[in-house]
VODONU-24691 format. One line per field, with one value per atom (N, C-alpha, C): x, y, z; atom name; residue in one letter. Coordinates in Angstrom, 1 decimal. Layout:
// VODONU-24691
X	X, ...
Y	Y, ...
Z	Z, ...
atom	CA, ...
res	a, ...
//
This chain:
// VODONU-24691
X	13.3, 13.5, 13.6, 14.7, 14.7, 13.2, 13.3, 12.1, 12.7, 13.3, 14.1, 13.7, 13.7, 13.9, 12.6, 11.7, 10.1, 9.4, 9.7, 9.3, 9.7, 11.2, 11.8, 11.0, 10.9, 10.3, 8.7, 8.0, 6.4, 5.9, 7.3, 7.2, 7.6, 8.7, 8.8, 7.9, 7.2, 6.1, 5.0, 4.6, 3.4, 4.2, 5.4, 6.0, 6.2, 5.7, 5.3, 6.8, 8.0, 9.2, 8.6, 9.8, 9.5, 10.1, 10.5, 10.7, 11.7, 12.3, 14.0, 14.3, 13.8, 15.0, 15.0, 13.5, 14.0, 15.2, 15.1, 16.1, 17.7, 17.5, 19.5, 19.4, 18.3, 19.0, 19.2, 18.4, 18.9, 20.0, 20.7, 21.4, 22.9, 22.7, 23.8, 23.9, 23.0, 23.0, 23.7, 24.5, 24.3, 23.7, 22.5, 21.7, 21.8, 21.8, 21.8, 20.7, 20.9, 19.9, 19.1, 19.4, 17.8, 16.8, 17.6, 17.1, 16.1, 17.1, 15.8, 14.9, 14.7, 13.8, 12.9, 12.9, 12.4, 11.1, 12.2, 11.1, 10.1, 11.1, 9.7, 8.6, 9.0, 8.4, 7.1, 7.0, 6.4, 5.2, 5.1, 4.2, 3.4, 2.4, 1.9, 1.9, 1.9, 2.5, 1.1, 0.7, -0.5, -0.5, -1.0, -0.8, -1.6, -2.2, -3.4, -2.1, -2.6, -1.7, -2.8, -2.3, -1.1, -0.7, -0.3, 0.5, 0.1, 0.0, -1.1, 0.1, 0.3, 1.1, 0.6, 1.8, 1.1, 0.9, 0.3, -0.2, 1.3, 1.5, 2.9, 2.5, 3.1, 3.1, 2.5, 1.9, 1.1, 1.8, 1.8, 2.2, 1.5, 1.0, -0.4, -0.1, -0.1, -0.3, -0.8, -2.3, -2.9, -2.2, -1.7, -0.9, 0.6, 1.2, 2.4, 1.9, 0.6, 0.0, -0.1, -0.7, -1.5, 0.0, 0.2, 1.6, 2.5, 2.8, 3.9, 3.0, 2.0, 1.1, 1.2, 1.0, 1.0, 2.3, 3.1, 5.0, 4.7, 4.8, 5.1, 4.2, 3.0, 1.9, 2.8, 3.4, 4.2, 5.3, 5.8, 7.4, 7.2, 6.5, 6.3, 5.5, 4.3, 3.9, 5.0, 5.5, 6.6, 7.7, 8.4, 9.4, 8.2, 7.2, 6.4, 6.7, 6.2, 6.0, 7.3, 8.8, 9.7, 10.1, 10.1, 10.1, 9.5, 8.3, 7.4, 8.0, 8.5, 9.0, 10.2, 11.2, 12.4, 11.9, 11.3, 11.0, 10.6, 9.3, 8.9, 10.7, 11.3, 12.7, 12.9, 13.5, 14.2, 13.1, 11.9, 11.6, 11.3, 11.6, 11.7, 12.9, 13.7, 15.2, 16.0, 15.7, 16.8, 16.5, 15.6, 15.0, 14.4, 13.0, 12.0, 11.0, 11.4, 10.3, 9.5, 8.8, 7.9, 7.2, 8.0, 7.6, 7.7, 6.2, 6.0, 4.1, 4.3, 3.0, 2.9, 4.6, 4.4, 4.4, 5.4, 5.0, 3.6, 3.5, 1.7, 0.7, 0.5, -0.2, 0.4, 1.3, 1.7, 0.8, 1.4, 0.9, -0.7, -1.3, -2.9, -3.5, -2.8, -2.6, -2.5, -1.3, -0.7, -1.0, -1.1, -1.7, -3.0, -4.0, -4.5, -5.1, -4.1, -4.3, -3.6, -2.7, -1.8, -2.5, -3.9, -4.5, -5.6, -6.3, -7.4, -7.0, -5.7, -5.0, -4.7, -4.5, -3.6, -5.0, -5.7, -6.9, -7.9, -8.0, -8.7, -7.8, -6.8, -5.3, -5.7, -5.8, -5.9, -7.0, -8.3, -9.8, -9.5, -9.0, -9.2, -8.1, -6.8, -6.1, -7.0, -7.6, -8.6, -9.6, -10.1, -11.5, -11.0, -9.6, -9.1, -7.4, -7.2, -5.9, -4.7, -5.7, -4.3, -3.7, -4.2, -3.5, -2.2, -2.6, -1.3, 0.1, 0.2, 1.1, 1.3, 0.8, 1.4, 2.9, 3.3, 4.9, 5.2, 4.3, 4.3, 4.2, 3.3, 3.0, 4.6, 5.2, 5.8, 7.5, 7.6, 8.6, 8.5, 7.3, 7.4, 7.5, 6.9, 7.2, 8.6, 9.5, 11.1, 11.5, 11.3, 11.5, 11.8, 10.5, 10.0, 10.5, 11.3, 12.2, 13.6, 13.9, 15.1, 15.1, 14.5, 14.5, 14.5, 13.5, 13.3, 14.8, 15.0, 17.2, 17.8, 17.7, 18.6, 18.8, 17.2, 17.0, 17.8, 17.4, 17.7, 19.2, 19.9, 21.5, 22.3, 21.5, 22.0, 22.0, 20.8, 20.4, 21.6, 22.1, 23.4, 24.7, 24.6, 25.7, 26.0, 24.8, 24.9, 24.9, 24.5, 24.5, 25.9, 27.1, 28.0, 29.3, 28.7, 29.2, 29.2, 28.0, 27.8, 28.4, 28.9, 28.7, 30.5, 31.6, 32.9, 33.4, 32.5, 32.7, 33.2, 31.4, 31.7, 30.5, 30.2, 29.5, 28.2, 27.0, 25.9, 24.9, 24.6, 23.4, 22.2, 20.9, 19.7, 19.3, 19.0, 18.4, 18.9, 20.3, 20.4, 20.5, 20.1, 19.6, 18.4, 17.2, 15.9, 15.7, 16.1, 16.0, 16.7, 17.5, 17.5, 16.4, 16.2, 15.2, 13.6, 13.5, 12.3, 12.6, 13.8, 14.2, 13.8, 14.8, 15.0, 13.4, 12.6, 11.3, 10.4, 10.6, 9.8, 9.9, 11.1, 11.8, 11.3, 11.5, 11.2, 9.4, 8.5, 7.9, 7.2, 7.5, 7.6, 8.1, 9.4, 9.7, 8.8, 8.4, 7.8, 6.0, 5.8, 4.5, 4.4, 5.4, 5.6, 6.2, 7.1, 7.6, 6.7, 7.0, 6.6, 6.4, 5.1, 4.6, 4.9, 4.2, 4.5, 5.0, 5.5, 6.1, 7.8, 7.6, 8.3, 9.5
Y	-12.8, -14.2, -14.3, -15.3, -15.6, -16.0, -15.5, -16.2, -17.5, -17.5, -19.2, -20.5, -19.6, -20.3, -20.9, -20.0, -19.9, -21.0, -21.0, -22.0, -23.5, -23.5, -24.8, -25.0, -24.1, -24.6, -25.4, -24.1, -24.8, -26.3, -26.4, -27.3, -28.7, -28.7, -29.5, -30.4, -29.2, -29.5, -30.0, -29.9, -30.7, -31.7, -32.1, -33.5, -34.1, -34.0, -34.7, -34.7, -34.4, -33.7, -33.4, -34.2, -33.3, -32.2, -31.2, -29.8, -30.0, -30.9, -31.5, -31.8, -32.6, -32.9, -31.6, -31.0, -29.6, -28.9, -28.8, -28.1, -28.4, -29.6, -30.1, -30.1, -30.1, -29.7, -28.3, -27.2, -26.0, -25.5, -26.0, -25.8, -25.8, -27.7, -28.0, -27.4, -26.8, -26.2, -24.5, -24.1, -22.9, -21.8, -21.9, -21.3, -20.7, -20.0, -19.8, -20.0, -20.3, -21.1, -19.9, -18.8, -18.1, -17.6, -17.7, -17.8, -19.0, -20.0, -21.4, -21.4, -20.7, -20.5, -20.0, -18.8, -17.8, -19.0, -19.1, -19.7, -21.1, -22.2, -22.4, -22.3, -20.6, -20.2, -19.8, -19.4, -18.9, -19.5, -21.6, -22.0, -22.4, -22.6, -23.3, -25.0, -25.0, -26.5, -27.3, -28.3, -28.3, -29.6, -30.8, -32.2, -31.7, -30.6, -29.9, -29.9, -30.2, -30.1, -29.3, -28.3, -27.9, -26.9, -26.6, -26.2, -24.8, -24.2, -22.9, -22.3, -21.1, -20.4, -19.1, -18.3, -17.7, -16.7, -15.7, -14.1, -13.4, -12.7, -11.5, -10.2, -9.5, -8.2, -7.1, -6.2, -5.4, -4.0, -3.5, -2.2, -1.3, -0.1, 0.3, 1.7, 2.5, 3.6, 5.0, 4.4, 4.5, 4.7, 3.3, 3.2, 3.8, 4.2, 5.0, 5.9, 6.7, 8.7, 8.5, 7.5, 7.8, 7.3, 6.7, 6.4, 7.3, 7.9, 9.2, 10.4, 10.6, 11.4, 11.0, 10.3, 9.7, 10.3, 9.8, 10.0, 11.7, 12.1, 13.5, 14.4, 13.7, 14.4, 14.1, 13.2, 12.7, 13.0, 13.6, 14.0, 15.5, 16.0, 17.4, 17.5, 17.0, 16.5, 16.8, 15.2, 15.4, 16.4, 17.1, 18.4, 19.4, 19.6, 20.3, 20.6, 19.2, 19.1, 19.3, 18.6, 19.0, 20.7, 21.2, 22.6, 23.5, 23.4, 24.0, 23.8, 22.0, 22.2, 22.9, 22.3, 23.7, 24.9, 25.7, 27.0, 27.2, 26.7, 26.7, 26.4, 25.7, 25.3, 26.4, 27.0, 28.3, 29.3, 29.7, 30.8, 30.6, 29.6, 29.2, 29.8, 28.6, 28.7, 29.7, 30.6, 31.3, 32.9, 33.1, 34.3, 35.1, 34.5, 34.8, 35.0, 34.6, 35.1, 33.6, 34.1, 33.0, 33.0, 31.9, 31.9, 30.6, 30.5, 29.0, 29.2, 30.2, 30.5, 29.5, 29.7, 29.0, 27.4, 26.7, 25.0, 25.1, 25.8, 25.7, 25.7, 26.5, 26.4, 25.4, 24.5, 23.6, 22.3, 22.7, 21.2, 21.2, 22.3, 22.6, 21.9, 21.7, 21.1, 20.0, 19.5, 18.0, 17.0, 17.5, 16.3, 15.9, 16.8, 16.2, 15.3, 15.4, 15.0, 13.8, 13.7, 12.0, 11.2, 11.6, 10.9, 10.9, 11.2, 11.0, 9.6, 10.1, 9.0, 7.9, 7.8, 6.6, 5.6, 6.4, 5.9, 4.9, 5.9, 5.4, 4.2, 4.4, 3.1, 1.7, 2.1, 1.0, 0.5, 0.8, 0.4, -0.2, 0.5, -0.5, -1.9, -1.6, -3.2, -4.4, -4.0, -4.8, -5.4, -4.8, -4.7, -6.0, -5.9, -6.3, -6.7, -7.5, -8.0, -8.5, -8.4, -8.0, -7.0, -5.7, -4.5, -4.9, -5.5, -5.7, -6.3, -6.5, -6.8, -5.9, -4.3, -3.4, -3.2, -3.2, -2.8, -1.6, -0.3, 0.8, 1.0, 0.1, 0.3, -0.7, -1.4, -2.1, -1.1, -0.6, 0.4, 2.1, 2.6, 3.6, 3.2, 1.5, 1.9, 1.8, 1.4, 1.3, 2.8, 3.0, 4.7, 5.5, 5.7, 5.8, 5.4, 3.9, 3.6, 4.4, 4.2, 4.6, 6.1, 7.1, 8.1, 8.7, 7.7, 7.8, 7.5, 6.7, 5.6, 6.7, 7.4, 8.4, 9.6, 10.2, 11.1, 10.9, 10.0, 9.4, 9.7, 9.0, 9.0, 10.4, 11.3, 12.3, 13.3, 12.8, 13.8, 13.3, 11.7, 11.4, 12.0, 12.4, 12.8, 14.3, 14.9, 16.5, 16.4, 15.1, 15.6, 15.4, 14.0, 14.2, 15.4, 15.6, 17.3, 18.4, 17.7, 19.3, 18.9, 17.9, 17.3, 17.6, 17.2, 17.3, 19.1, 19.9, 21.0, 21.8, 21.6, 22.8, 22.3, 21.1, 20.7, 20.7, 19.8, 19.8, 20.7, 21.9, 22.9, 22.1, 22.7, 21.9, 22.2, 23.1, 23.3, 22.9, 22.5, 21.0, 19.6, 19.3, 18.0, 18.0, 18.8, 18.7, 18.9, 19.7, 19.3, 17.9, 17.3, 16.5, 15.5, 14.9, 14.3, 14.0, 15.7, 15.8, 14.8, 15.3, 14.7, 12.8, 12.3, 11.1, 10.5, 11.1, 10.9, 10.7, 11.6, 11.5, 10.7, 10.3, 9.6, 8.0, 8.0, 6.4, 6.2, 7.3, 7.4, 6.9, 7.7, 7.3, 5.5, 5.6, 4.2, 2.9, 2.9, 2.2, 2.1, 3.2, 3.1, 2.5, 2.3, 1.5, 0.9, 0.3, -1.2, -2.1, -3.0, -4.0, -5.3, -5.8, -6.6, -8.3, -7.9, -8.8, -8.6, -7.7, -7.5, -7.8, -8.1, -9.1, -7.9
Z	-12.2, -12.6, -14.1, -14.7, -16.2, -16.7, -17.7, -18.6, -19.0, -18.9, -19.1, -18.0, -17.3, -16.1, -15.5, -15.6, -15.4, -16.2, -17.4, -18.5, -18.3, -17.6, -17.5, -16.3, -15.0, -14.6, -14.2, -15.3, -15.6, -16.2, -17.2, -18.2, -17.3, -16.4, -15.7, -15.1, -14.2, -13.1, -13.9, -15.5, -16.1, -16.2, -16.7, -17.3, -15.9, -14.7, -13.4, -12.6, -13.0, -12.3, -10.8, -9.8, -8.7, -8.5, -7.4, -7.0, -7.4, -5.9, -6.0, -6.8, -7.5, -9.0, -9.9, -10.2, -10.6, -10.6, -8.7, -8.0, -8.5, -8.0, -8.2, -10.1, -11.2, -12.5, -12.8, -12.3, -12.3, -11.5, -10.0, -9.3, -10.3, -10.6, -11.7, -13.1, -13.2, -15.0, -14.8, -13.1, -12.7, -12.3, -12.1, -11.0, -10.0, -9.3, -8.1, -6.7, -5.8, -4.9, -5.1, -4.6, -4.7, -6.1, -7.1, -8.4, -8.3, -8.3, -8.3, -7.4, -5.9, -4.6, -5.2, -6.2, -7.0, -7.6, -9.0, -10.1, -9.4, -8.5, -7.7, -7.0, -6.7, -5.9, -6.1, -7.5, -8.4, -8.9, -8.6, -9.1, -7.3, -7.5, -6.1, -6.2, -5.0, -4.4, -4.6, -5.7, -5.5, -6.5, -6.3, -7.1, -9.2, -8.9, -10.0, -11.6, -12.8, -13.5, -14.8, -15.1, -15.4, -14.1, -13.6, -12.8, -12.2, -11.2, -11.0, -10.1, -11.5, -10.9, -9.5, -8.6, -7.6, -8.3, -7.5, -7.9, -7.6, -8.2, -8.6, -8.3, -8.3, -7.8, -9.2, -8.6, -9.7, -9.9, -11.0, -11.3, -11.7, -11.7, -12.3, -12.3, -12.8, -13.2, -11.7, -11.6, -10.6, -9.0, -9.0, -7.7, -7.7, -8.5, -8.7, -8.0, -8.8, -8.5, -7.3, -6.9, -5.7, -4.0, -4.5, -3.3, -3.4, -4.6, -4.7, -4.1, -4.3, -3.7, -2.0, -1.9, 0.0, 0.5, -0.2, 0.2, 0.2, -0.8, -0.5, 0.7, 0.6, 1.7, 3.0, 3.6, 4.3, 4.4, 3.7, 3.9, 4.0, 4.1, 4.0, 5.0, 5.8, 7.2, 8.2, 8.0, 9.2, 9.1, 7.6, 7.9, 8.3, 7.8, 8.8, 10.1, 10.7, 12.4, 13.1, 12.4, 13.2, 12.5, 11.6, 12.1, 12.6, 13.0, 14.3, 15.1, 15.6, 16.6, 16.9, 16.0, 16.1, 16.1, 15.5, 15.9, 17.0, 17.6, 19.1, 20.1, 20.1, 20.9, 20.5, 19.5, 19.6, 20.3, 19.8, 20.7, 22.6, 22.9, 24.1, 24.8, 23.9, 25.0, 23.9, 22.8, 22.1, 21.8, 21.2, 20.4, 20.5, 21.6, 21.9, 20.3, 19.2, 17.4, 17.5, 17.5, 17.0, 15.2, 14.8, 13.1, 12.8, 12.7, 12.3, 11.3, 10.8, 9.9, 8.8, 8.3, 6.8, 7.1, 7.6, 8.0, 8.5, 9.4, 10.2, 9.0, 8.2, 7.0, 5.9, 5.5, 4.8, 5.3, 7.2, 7.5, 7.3, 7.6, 7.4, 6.3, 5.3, 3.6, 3.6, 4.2, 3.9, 5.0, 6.1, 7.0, 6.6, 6.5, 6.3, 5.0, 4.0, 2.6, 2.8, 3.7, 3.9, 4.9, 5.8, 6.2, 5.4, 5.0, 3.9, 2.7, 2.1, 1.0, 1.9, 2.9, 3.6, 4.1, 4.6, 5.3, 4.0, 2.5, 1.7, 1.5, 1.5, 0.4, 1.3, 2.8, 3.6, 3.5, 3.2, 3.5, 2.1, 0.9, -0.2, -0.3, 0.9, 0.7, 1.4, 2.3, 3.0, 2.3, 1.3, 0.5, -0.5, -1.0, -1.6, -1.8, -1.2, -0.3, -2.0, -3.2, -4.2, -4.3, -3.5, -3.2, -2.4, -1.5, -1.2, -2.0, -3.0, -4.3, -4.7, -4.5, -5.6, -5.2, -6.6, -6.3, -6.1, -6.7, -6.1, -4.5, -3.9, -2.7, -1.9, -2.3, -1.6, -2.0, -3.3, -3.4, -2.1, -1.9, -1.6, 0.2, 0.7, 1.8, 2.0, 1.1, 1.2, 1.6, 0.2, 0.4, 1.6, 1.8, 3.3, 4.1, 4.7, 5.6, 5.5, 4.5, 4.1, 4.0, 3.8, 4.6, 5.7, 6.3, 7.6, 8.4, 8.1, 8.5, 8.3, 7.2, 6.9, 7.8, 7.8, 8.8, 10.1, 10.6, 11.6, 12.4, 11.0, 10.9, 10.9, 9.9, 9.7, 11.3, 11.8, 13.0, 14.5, 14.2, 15.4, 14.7, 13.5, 13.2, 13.2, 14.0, 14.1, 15.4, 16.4, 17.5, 18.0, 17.1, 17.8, 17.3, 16.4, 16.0, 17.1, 17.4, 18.1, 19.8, 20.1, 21.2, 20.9, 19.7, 19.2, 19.4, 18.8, 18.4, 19.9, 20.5, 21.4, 22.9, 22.7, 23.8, 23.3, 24.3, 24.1, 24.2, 23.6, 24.3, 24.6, 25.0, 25.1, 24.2, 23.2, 22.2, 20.7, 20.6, 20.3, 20.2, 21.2, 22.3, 21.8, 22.4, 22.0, 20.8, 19.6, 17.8, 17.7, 17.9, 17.8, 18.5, 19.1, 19.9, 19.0, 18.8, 18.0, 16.7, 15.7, 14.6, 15.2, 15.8, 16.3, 16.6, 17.2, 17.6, 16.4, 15.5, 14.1, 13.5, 13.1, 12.3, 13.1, 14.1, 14.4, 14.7, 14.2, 14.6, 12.9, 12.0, 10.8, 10.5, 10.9, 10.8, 11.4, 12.5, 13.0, 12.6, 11.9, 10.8, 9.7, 9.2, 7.7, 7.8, 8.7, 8.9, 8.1, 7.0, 6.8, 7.4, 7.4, 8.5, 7.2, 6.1, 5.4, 3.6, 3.3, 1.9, 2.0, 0.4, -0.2, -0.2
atom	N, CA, C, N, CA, C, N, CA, C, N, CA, C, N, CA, C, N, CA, C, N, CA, C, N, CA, C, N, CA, C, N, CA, C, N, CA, C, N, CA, C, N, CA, C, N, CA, C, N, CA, C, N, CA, C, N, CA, C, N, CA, C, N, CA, C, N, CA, C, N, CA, C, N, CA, C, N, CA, C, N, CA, C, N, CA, C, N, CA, C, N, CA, C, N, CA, C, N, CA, C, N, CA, C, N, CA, C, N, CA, C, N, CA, C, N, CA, C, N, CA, C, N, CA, C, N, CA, C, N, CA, C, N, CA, C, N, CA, C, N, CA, C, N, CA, C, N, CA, C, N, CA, C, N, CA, C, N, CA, C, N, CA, C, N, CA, C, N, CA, C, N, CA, C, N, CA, C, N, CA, C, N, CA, C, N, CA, C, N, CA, C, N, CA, C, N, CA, C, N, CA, C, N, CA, C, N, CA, C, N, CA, C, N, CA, C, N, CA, C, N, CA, C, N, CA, C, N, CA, C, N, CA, C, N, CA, C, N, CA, C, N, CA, C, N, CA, C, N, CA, C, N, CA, C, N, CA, C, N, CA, C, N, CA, C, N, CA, C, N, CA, C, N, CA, C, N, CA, C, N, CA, C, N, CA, C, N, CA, C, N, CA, C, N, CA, C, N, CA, C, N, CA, C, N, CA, C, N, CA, C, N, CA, C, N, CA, C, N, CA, C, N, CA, C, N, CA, C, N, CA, C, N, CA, C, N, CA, C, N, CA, C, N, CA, C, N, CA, C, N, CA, C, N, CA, C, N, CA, C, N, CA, C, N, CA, C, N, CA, C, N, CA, C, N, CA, C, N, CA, C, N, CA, C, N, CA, C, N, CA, C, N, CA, C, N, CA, C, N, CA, C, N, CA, C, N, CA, C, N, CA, C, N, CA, C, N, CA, C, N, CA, C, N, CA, C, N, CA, C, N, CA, C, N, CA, C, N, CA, C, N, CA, C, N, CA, C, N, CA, C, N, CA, C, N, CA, C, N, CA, C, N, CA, C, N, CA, C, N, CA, C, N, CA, C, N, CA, C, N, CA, C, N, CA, C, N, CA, C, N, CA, C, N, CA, C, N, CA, C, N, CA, C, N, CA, C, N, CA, C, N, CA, C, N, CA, C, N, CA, C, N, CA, C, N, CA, C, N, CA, C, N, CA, C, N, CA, C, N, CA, C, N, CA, C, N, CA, C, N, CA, C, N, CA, C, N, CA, C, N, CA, C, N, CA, C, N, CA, C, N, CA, C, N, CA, C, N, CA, C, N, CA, C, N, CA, C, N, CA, C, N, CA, C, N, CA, C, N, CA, C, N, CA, C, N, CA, C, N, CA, C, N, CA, C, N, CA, C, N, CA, C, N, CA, C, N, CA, C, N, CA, C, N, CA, C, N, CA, C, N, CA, C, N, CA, C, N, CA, C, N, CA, C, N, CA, C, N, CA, C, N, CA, C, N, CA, C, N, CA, C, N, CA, C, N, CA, C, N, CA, C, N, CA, C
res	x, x, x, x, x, x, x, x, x, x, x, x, x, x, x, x, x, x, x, x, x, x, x, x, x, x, x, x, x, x, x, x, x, x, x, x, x, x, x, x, x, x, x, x, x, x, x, x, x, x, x, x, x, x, x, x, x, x, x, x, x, x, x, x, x, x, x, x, x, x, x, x, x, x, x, x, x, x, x, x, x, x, x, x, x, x, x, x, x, x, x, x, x, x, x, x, x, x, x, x, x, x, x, x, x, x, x, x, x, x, x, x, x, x, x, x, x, x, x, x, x, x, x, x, x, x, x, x, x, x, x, x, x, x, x, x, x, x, x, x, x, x, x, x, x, x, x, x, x, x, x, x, x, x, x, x, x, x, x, x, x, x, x, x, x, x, x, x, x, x, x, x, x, x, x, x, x, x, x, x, x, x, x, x, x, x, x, x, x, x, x, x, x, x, x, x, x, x, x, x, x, x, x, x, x, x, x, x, x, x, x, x, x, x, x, x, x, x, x, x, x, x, x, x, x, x, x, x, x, x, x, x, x, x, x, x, x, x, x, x, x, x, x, x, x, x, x, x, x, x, x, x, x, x, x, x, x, x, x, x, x, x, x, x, x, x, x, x, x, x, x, x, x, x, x, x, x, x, x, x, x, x, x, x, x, x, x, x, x, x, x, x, x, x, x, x, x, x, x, x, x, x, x, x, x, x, x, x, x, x, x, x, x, x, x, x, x, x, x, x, x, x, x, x, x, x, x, x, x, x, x, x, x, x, x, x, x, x, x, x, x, x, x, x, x, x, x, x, x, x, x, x, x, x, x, x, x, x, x, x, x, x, x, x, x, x, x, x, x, x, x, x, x, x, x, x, x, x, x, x, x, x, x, x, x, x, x, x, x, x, x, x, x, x, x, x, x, x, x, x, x, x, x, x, x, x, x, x, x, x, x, x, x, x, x, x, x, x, x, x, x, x, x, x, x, x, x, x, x, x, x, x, x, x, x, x, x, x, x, x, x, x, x, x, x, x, x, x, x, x, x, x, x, x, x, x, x, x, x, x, x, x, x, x, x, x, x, x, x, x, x, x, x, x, x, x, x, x, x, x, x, x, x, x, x, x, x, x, x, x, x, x, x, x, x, x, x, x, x, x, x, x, x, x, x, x, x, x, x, x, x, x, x, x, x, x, x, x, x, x, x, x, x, x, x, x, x, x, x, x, x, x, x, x, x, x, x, x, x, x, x, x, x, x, x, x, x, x, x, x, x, x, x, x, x, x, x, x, x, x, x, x, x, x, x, x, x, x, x, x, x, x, x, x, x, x, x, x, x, x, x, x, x, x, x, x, x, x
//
């Protein structure tokens, strides 16, 4: 939002201006409706003067380390889990080798470091519900979707490759599955219930 805009509109709301008329002079001065949604948005609705703006979103140093720290413990978790499971599918239905030492030992690392961080992150947004404003935290669950979407995408686009190419095996049916499973499994954990 303008700093222009913020100002006009603080200054307003003390000179006793209502919303609407705010509204239609910024609309008409060129604004755009959700620019102006914005900078109203910004103060609370409240007869109190001078005007009490809401709480905004936090950036911190802190919550960068520690969410990029979560993300990666988490993306390395789940490629973990689905390459065990591809391995195990191949030595079932392909190979008979079983090699799954090095993910098995990664995940041994990172699961449980993304439940330790995740567990602490949550007990402290509860403790303290301005956590929920960090913008680190509201950036990384994007992230996170959007990989997850990706994943997702990329894994229908090998199945219908593989479905174009030369037919469906089962053993890429079930890597896929796995992929598809994870991924909405991820997705459906960090769906946003209430961020901006």
């Amino acid at each position: 939002m303008a700093r222009e805009l913020a100002e006009f509109v603080r200054h307003g709301l003390m000179a006793g201006h209502d919303r609407g008329a705010l509204r239609t002079a910024m609309i008409d001065a060129g604004w755009s409706d959700s620019e102006v949604t914005e900078a109203l948005g910004a103060w609370a609705e409240t007869p109190f003067t001078p005007p009490v703006p809401r709480p905004g979103k936090i950036l911190s140093a802190r919550d960068m380390f520690t969410y990029a720290l979560i993300t990666v413990a988490l993306a390395i978790s789940v490629a973990d889990i689905v390459l065990i499971a591809h391995r195990l599918i191949d030595y079932w239905l392909l190979d008979g080798r079983l090699r799954i030492s090095y993910p098995l030992s990664s995940l041994i690392i990172f699961a449980p470091l993304f439940v330790v961080l995740q567990t602490r992150e949550t007990r402290s947004r509860r403790a303290d519900p301005a956590r929920d404003r960090s913008l680190a935290r509201v950036s990384t669950v994007y992230l996170v979707l959007f990989v997850a979407a990706m994943a997702q995408l990329s894994q229908l686009t090998v199945l219908v490759e593989a479905i174009l190419a030369s037919g469906l095996s089962l053993a890429v049916a079930l890597k896929a599955a796995v992929v598809l499973v994870m991924g909405a499994a991820v997705f459906m954990g960090f769906l946003p219930r209430n961020t901006d």
